[in-house]
C-alpha positions as CSV (number, residue, x, y, z in Angstrom):
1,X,5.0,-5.8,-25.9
2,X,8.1,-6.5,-24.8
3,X,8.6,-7.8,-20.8
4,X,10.6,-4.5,-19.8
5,X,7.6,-2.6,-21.0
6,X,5.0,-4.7,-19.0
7,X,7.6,-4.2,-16.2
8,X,7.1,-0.6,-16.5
9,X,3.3,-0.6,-16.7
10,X,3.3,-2.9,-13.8
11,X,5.6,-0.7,-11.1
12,X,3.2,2.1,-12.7
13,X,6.7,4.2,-13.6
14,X,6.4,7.4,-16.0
15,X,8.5,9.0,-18.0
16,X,11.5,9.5,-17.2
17,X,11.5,6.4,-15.7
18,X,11.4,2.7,-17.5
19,X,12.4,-0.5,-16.8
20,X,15.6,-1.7,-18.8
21,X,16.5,-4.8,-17.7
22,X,15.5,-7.7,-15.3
23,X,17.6,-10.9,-14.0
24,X,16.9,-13.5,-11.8
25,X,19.3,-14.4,-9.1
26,X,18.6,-18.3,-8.3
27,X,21.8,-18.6,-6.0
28,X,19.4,-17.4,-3.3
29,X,16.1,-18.7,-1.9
30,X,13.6,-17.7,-2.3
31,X,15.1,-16.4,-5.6
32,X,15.7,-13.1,-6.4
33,X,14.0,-11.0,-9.2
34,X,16.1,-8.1,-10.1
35,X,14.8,-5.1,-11.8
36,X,17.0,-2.2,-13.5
37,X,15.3,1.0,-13.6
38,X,16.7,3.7,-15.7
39,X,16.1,7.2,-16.3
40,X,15.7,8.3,-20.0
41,X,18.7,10.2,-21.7
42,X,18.8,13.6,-21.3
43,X,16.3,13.3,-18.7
44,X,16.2,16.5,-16.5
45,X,14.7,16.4,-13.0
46,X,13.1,18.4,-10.3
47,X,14.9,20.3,-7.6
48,X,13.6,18.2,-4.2
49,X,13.5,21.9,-2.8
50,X,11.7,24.1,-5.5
51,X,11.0,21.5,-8.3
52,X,12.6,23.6,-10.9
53,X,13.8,21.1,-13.3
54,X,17.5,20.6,-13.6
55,X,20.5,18.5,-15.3
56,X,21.7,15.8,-13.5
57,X,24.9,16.2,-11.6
58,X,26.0,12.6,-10.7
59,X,24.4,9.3,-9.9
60,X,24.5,6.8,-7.0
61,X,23.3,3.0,-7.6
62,X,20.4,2.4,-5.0
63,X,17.8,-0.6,-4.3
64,X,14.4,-1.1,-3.2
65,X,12.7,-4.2,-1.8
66,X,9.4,-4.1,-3.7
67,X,6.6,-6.6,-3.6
68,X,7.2,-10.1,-4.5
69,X,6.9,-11.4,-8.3
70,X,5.1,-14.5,-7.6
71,X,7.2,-16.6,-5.2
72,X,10.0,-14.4,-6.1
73,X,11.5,-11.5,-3.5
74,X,12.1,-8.6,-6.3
75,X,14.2,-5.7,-5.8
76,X,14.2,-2.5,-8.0
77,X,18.0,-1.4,-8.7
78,X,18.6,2.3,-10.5
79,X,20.9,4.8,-10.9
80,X,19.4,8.1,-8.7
81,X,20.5,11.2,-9.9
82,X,21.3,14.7,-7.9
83,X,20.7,18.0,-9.4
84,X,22.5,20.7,-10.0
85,X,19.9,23.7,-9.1
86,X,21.5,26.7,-9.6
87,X,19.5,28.3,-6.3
88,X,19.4,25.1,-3.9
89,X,22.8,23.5,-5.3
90,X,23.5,19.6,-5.4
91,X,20.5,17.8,-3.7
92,X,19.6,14.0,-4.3
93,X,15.8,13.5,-6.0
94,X,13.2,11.7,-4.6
95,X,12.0,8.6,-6.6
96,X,8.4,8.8,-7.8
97,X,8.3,4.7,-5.9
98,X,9.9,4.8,-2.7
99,X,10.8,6.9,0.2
100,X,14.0,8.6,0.5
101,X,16.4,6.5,2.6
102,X,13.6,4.1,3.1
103,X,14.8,0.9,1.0
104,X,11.5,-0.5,0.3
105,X,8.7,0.7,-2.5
106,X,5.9,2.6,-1.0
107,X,4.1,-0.3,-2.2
108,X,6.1,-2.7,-0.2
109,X,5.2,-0.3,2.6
110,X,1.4,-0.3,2.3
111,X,1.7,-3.8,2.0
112,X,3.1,-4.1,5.1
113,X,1.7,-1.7,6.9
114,X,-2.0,-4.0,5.7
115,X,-0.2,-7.0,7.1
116,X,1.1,-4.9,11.0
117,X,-2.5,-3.5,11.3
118,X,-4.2,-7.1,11.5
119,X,-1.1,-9.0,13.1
120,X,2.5,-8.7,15.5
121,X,5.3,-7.1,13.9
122,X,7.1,-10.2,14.3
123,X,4.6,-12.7,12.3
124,X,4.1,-9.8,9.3
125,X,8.1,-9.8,9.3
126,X,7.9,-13.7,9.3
127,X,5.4,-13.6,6.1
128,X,7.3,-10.9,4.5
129,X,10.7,-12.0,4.8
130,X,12.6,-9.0,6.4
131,X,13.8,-8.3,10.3
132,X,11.2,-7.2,12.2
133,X,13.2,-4.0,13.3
134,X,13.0,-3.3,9.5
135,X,9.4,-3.1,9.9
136,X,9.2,-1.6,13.1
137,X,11.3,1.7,11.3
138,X,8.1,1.8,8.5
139,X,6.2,1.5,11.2
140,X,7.3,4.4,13.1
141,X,7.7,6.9,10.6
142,X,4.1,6.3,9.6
143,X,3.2,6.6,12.5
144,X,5.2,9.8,13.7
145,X,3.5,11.2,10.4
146,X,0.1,10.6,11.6
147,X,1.3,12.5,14.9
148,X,2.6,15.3,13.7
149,X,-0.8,16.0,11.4
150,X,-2.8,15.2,15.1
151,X,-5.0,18.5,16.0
152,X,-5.5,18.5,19.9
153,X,-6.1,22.1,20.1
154,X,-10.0,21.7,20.3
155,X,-9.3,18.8,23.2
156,X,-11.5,20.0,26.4
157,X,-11.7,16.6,28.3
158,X,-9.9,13.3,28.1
159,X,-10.3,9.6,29.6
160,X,-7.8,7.2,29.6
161,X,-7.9,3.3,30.7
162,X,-5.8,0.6,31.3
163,X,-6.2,-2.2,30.4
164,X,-3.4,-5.5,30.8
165,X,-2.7,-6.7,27.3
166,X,-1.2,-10.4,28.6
167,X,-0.8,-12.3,31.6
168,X,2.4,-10.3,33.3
169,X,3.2,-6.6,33.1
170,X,2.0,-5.9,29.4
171,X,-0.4,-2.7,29.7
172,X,-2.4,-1.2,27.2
173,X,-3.7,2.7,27.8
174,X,-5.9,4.5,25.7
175,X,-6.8,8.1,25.7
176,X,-10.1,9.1,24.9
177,X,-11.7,12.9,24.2
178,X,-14.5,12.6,25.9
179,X,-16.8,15.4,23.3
180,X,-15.8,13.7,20.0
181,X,-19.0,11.6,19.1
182,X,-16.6,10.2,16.3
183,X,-13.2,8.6,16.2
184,X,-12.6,9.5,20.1
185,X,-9.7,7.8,20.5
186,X,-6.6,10.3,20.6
187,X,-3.6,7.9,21.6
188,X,-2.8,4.3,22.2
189,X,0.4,3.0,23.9
């Protein structure tokens, strides 16, 4: 089996994706592992709107940060196509690992979110090796998800405490519903 194959198997990509190619950057530390992904030839791809498959209409060089290889930071580097759908027009595809716009796996993004849910933003950053604003965007969209999908409309009573987090002016309130036996608590900020 050749290493682009176990590559593939590894990032769990399926057809049309594969990994062709892989290069590691030593100028930098920690080094840099450097994965090409590649769509097949010919490949045709969904419409992001309808998911009518479609021909390619151009393609734009992006980059992930995925999970370290060993000791080494990896990033995944492909060519993303747009389609040309002939009722939604020229749109830009979502890749099957990663958010749009994101610029991490959604591996790299569980990981972290694993890492933000047991510690500060700034020590998982520390561990992980990006900014902690970086983190602080994954953590806010995940977040704003979970919002978004929040039912209140059988709320009929709330609680909420304060608490002080640290010595100073750092508070903590939580917002209770006061009937739900389980999983009462409806906000924390």
């Amino acid at each position: 089996m050749a290493s682009s194959d176990i590559f593939t198997l590894g990032l769990g990509l399926t057809p049309p994706w594969r990994v062709v190619d892989q290069r590691l950057e030593t100028d930098y530390q920690p080094h840099e592992l450097h994965l090409a992904v590649a769509a097949d030839p010919g490949a045709r791809f969904p419409c992001p709107t309808c998911g009518r498959l479609c021909k390619p209409h151009d393609w734009k060089e992006l980059s992930w940060r995925h999970l370290n290889f060993f000791q080494h930071a990896c990033i995944i580097e492909a060519r993303v196509p747009r389609t040309d759908c002939p009722e939604h027009g020229v749109l830009r595809i979502a890749v099957p690992w990663a958010r749009p716009d994101s610029g991490f796996t959604l591996l790299f993004e569980q990981a972290a979110l694993a890492l933000m849910r047991e510690m500060p933003v700034a020590a998982a950053a520390r561990i992980i090796g990006v900014t902690d604003q970086r983190l602080w965007r994954i953590l806010r969209y995940y977040v704003g998800r979970a919002i978004e999908r929040l039912d209140l409309s059988g709320v009929e009573a709330i609680a909420l405490d304060e608490t002080a987090a640290k010595r100073g002016h750092s508070y903590v309130t939580v917002f209770i519903d006061l009937d739900a036996a389980e999983r009462p608590v409806l906000f924390v900020t």
